[in-house]
C-alpha positions as CSV (number, residue, x, y, z in Angstrom):
1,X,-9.0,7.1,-23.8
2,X,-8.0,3.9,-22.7
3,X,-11.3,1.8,-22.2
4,X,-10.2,-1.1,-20.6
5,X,-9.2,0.9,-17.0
6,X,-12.2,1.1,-16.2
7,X,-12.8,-2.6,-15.9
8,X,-9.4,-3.3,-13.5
9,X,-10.5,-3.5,-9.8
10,X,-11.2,-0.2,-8.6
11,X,-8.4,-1.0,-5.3
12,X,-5.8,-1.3,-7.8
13,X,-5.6,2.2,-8.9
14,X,-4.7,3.1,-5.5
15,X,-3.3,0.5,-3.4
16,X,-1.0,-0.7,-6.3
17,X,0.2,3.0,-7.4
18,X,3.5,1.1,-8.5
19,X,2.4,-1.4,-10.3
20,X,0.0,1.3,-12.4
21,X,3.4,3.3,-13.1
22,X,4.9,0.7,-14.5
23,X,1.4,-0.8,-16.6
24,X,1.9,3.0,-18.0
25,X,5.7,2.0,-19.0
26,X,5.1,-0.8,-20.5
27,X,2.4,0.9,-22.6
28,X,4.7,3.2,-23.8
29,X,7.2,0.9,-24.8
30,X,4.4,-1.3,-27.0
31,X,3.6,2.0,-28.2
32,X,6.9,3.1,-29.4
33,X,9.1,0.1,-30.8
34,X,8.5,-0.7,-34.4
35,X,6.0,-2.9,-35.8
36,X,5.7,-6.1,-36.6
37,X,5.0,-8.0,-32.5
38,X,3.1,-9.8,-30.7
39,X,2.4,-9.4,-27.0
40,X,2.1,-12.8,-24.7
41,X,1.8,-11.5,-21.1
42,X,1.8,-14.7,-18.2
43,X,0.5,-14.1,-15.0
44,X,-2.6,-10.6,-15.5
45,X,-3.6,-10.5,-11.8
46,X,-6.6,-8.0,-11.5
47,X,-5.3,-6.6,-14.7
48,X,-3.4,-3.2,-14.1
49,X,-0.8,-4.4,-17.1
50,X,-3.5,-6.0,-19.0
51,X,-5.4,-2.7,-19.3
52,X,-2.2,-0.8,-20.8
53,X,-1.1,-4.0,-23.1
54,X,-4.7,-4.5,-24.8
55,X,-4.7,-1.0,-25.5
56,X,-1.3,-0.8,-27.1
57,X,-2.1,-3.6,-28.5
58,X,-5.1,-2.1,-30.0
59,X,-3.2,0.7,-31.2
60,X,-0.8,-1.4,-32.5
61,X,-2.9,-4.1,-34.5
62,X,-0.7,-6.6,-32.4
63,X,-2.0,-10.1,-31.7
64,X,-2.0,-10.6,-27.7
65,X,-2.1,-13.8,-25.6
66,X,-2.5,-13.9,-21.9
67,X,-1.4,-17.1,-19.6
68,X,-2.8,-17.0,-16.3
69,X,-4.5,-20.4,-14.9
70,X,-6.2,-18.3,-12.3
71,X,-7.7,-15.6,-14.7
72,X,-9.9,-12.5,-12.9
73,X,-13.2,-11.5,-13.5
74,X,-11.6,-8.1,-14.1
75,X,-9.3,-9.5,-16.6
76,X,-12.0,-11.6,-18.3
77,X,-13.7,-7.8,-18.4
78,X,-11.0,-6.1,-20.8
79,X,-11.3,-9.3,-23.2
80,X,-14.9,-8.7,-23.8
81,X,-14.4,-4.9,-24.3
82,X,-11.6,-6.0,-26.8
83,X,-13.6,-7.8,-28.9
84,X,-13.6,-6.5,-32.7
85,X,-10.7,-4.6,-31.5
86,X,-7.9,-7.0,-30.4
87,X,-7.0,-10.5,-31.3
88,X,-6.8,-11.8,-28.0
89,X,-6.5,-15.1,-26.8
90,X,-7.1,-15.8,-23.0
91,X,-5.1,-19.8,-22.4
92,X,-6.0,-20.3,-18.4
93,X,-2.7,-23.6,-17.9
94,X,0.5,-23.1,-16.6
95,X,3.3,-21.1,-18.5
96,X,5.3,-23.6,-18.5
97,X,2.6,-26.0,-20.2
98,X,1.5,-23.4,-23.0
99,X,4.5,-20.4,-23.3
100,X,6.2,-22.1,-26.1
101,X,2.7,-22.6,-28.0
102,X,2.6,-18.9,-29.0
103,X,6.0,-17.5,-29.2
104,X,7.7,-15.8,-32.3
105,X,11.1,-14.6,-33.2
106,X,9.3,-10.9,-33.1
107,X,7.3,-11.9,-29.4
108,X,7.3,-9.8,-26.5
109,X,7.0,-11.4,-23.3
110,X,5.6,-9.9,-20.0
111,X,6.5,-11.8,-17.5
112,X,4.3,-11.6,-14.0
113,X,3.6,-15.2,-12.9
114,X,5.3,-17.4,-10.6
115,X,8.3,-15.8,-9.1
116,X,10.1,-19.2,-7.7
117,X,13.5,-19.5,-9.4
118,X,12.9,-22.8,-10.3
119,X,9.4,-22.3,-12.1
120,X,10.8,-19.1,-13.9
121,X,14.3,-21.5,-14.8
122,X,11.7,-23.0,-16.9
123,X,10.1,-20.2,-18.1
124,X,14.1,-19.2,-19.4
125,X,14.7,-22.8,-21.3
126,X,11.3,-22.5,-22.9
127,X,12.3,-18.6,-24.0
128,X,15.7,-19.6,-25.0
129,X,14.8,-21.5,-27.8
130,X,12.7,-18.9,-29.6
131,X,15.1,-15.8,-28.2
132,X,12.1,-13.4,-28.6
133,X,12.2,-9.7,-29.2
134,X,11.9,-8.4,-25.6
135,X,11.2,-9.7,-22.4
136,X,9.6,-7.5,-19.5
137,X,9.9,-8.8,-15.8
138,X,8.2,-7.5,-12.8
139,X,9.7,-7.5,-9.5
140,X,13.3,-7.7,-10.3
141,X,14.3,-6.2,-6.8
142,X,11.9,-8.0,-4.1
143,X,13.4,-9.1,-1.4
144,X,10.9,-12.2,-0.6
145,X,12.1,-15.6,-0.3
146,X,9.1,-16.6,-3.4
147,X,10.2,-13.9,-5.4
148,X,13.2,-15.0,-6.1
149,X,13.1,-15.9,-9.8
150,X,13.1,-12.3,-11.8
151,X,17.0,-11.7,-10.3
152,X,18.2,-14.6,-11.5
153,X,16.4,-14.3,-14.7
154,X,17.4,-10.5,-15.1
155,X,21.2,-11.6,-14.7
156,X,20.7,-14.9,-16.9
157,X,19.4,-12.8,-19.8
158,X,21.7,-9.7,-19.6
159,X,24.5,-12.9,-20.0
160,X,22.8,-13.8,-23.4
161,X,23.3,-10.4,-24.4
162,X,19.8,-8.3,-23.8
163,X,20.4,-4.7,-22.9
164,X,18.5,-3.7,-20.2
165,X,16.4,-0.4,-18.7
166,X,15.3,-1.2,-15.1
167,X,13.1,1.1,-12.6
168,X,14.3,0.8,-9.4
169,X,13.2,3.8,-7.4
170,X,10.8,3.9,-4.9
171,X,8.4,7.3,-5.1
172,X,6.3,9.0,-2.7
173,X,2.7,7.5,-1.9
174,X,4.2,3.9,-3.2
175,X,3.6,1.7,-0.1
176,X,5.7,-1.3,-2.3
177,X,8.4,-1.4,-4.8
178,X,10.1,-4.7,-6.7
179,X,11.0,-3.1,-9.4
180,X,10.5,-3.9,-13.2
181,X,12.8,-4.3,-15.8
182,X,12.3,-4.1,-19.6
183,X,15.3,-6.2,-21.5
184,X,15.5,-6.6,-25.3
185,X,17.7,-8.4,-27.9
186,X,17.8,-5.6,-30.5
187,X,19.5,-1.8,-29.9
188,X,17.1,0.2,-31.7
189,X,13.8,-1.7,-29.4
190,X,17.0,-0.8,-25.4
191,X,16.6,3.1,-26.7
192,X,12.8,2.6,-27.3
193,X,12.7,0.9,-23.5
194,X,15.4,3.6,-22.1
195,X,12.9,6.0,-22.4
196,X,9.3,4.3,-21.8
197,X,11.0,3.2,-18.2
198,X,11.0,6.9,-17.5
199,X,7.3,7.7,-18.3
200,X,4.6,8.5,-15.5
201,X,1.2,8.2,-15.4
């Protein structure tokens, strides 16, 4: 039973069905790639990811830092219930100010903040130096003119040579899609994500 659900905005289990299919994908992927990690997710919003990664996390005995300037009370929620549980630090400045703080060879990186292509440029140079173990980008396929950051960095990375497992597809009762893509360094972690990008809820 996953404990921190039940503190995500209750609207998000059904007006964001899409976004909670791919919270459960990620989770599976933490789940199922080989120890050591850590977890630094930027950008929580009410917390649909947050939920999944704390309790990987948990399962795990992974370190986990979120980045988010405008953290929810939601959010702010799961860290309490994670206390004792998780190491978990909460760092509430810009991505670009703090990113490179807590990254590690063996990091991996959810990426769900600013979608501008020149924010998340920066967000690329600062991850370029460490090259960390997997990188996990939302909304790879919107179509909105302030969402255009995850293509470029999707295509940017898969030039450094990550491997990556994208869901695409829209399903029924999903009133958005933008996709979400989970790209790693390592073979053995691209198998891992080739088959936690097909999980469901």
């Amino acid at each position: 039973m996953n404990r921190y659900i039940e503190h995500a905005a209750e609207w998000v289990w059904h007006e964001m069905s899409m976004d909670v299919r791919h919270a459960v994908m990620i989770r599976e992927f933490l789940l199922a790639v080989e120890p050591p990690a850590s977890v630094v997710e930027v950008g929580c919003c009410y917390g649909a990811s947050t939920a999944q990664v704390l309790y990987a996390c948990e399962q795990a005995g992974w370190p986990v830092v979120l980045i988010d300037p405008l953290v929810k009370p939601s959010v702010l929620a799961m860290v309490r219930a994670a206390a004792g549980r998780v190491e978990v630090i909460v760092d509430e400045s810009r991505s670009i100010d703090s990113l490179g703080d807590y990254l590690r060879y063996g990091s991996i990186v959810i990426l769900d903040g600013d979608h501008r292509r020149e924010y998340m440029e920066l967000e690329s140079g600062i991850l370029s130096v460490v090259q960390p173990r997997a990188v996990i980008l939302h909304d790879v396929t919107s179509d909105r003119d302030d969402c255009d950051g995850p293509a470029w960095f999707l295509h940017e990375w898969q030039r450094k040579g990550y491997s990556v497992s994208i869901d695409y597809l829209k399903r029924p009762r999903e009133n958005t899609h933008r996709g979400l893509a989970i790209m790693c360094r390592e073979a053995a972690d691209h198998a891992v994500a080739k088959r936690a990008i097909c999980a469901e809820p």
